[in-house]
C-alpha positions in Angstrom: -28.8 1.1 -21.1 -26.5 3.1 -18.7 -25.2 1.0 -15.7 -24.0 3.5 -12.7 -23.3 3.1 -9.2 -23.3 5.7 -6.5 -20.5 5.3 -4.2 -23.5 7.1 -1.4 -25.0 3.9 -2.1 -22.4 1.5 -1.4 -21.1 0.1 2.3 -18.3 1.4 3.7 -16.3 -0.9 6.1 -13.4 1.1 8.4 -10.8 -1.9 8.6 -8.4 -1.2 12.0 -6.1 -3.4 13.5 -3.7 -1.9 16.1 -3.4 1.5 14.2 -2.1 4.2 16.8 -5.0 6.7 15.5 -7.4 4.3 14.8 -10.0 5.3 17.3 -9.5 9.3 15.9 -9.8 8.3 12.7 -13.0 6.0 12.8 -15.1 9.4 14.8 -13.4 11.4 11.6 -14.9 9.0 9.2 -18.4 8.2 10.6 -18.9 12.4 10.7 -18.1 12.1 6.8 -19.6 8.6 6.4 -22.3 8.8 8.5 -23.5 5.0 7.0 -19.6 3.6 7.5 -19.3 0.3 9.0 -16.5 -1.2 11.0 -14.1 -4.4 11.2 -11.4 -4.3 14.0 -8.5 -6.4 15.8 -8.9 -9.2 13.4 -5.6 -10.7 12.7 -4.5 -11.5 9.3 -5.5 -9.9 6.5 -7.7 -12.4 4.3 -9.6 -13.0 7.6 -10.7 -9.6 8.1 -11.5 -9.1 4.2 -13.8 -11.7 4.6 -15.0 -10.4 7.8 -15.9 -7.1 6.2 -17.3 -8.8 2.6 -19.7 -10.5 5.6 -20.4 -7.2 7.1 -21.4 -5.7 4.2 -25.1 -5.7 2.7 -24.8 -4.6 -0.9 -22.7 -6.4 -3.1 -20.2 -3.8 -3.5 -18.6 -2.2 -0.6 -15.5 0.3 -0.2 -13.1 -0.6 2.5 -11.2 1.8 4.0 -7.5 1.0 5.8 -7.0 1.8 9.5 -4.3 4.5 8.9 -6.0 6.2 6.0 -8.3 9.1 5.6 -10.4 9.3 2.7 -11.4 13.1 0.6 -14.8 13.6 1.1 -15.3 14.5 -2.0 -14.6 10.8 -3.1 -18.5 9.7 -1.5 -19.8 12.0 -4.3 -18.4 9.9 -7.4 -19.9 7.5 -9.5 -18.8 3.9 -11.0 -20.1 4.4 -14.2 -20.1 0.5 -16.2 -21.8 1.7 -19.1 -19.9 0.2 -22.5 -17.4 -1.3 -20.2 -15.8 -4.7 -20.5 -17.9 -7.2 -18.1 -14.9 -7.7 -16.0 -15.1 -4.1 -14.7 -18.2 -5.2 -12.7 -16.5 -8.3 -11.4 -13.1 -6.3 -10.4 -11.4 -5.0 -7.6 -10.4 -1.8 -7.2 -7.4 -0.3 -5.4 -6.8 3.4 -5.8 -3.9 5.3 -4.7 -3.4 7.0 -1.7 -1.2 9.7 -0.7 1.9 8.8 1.9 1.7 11.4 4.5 5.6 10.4 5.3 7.4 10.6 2.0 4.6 12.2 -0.5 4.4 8.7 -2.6 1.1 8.5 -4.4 0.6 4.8 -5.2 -1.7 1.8 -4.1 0.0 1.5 -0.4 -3.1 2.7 2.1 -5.1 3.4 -0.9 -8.8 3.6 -1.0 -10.1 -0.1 -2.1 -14.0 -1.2 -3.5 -14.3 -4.8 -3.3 -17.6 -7.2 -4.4 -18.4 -9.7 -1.5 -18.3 -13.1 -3.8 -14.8 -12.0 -4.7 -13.5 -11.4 -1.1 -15.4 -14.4 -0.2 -13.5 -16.9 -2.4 -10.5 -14.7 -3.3 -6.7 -16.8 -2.2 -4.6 -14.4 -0.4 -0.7 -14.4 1.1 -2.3 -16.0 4.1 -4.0 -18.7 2.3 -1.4 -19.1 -0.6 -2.0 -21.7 -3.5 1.9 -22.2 -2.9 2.7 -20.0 -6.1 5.5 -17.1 -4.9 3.2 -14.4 -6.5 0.5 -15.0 -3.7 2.8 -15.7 -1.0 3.6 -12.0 0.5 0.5 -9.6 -0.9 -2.4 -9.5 -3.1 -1.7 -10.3 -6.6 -2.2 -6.9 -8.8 -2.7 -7.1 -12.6 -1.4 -10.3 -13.6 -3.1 -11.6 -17.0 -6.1 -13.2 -15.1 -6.0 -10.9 -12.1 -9.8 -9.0 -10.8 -7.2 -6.7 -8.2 -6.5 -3.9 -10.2 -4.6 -0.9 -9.6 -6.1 2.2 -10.5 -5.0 5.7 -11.6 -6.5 8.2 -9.5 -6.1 9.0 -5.7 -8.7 9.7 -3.0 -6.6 9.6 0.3 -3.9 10.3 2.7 -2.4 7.4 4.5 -0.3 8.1 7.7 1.6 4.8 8.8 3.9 6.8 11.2 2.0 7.8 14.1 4.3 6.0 16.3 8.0 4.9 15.8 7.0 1.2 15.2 3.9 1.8 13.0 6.7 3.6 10.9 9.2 1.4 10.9 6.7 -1.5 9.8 5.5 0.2 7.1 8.8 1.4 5.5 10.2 -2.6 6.6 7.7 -3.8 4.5 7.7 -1.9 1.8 11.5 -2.5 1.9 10.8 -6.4 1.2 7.7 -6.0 -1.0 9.4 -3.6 -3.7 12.9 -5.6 -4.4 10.9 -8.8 -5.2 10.3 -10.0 -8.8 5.9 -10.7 -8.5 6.2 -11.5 -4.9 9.5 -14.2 -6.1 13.0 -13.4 -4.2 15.3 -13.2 -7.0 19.3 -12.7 -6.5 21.5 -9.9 -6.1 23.0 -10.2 -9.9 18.8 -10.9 -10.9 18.1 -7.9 -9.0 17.9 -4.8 -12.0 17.2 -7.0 -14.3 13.5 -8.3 -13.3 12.7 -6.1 -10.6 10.2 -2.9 -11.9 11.5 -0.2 -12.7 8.7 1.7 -10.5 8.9 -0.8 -7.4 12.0 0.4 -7.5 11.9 4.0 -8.1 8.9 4.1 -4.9 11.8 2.1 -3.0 14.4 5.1 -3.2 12.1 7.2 -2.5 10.8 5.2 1.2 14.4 4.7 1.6 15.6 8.5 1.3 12.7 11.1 2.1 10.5 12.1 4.9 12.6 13.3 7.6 10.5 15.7 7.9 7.8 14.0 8.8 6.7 12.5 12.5 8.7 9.4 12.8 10.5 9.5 9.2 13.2 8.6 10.5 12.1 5.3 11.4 10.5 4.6 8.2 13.7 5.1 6.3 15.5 2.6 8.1 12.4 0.2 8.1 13.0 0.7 4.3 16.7 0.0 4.0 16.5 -2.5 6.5 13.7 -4.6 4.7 15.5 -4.4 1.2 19.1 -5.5 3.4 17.5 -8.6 5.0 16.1 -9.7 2.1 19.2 -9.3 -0.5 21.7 -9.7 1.6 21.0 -12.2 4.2 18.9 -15.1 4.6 15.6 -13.7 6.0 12.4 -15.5 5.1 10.8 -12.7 3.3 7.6 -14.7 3.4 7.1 -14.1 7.1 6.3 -10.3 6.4 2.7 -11.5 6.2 1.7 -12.0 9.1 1.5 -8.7 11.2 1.8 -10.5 14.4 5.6 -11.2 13.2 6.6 -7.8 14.0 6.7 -7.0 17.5 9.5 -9.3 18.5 10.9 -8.1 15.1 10.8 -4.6 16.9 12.3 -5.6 20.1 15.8 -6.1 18.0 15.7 -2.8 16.7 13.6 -0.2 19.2 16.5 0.7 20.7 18.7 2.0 17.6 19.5 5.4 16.4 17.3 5.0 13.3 19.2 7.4 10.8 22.8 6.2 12.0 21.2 2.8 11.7 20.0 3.7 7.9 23.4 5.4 7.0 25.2 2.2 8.2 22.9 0.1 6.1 22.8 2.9 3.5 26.6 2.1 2.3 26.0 -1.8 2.0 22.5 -1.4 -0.3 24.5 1.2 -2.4 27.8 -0.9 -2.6 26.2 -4.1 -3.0 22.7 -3.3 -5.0 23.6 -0.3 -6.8 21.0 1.8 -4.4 21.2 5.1 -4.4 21.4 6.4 -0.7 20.8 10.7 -0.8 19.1 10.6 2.4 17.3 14.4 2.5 16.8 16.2 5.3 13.4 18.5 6.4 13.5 21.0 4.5 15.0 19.1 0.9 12.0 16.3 1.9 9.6 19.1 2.0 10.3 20.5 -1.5 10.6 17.3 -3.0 6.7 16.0 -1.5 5.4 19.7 -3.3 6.7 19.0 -6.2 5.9 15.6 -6.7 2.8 15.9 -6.4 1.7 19.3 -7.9 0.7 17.8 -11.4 -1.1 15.7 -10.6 -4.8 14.9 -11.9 -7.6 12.3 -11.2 -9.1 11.1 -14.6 -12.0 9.0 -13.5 -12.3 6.7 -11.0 -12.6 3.4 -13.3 -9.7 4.3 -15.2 -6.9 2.3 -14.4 -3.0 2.3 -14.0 -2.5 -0.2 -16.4 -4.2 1.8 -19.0 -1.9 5.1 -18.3 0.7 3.0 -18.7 -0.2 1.6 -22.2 -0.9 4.8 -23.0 2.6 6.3 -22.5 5.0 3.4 -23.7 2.3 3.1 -26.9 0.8 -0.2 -26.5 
């Protein structure tokens, strides 16, 4: 017996918060979504998960992130559970989105599908068991995980519409990608337990997009998030909560960003081994085209795990 899903016949929920394009966005989704649904200005990120899993009527829903555009092309697709593993059913899904500052193509602003009794009892960073994993974001494809990241990519996020949306975005990536499963670890722990792809996407916030509207600011967020964390005493934890960051900003609003990276630049490469080749327009330009001309979806239920098996022979 086949088991399919449309994604036409699933609820889409728009989640916005204080996104800069928020409001331009939403009238570009409804005119592709005509059936989308919105969630917005609820602070903290497990409450307005639940809000949407409330919102939504069908048991399923996609949820789409308040900086992000989806392809149109990604409405057309189908889940298809047929001589799959129960636990595909009960899963969340996170697919990768395109980063409109620095051409990563990873789970950051990515297109998400959700089932309301997860979001409903799921433990976020906000509501933490206490266990360091849980403590900064959600939990991706640990042993007993139903988060999973998956392979293919149906957006384009853009995080940098304004110099502080930038800068937030790279700051938090900056913390995110040097921890060990969501656990600080030391500067001598550092290359040993930290991924080796947390930290190749980490070079890359930290170096390219100056090109890009605002770049410059999410470079430094990116060096400055990684510094704080290493190399001072900065509760990493408090990245979490999104109402954090505007006094964070206040420090910092008034800095030359790339002299402020360059200066940071020196200690991450000294002290953490970093490589600092910051690239300027037109060398951030190549590298986005080339990174992402090869490309290829494989099906929307396959996921990144699998790829991954796959490649290093599982």
């Amino acid at each position: 017996m086949t088991n399919i899903i449309d994604i036409a016949d699933l609820d889409v929920i728009y989640l916005s918060y204080d996104e800069p394009q928020k409001e331009e966005f939403w009238v570009q989704i409804k005119n592709m979504v005509p059936w989308a649904q919105r969630v917005d200005g609820v602070l903290g990120s497990d409450q307005a998960h639940k809000a949407a899993g409330e919102l939504s009527e069908t048991e399923r829903f996609v949820l789409i992130d308040g900086d992000t555009l989806p392809e149109e092309d990604f409405f057309n697709i189908q889940l298809d559970f047929t001589d799959k593993d129960p636990r595909y059913q009960q899963a969340q899904f996170r697919w990768k989105s395109i980063n409109n500052i620095n051409g990563l193509r990873y789970g950051n602003g990515g297109m998400s599908s959700w089932t309301k009794t997860y979001v409903e009892n799921m433990t976020t960073h906000e509501h933490t068991d206490g266990s360091e994993a849980t403590q900064v974001d959600f939990m991706m494809n640990s042993a007993d995980s139903l988060y999973w990241a998956m392979y293919d990519c149906y957006s384009t996020t853009y995080p940098n519409k304004s110099a502080f949306q930038a800068w937030r975005a790279g700051f938090r990536e900056g913390v995110k990608m040097v921890l060990d499963r969501g656990a600080l670890v030391t500067v001598d722990e550092f290359k040993i337990k930290v991924a080796d792809k947390n930290l190749n996407n980490l070079t890359i916030w930290q170096n390219v997009g100056l090109d890009a509207e605002n770049g410059d600011w999410a470079i430094y967020g990116a060096r400055l998030g990684t510094y704080m964390t290493m190399l001072t005493d900065f509760e990493h934890t408090d990245i979490q909560w999104f109402d954090n960051y505007p006094t964070m900003w206040e420090q910092y609003m008034n800095s030359d960003p790339i002299e402020s990276a360059k200066e940071i630049g020196e200690e991450l490469k000294a002290k953490l081994g970093l490589p600092m080749n910051m690239l300027d327009e037109e060398q951030s330009k190549f590298f986005k085209r080339h990174y992402n001309a090869d490309k290829r979806n494989l099906g929307p239920l396959v996921t990144e795990m699998e790829i991954i098996r796959e490649i290093e022979g599982w």
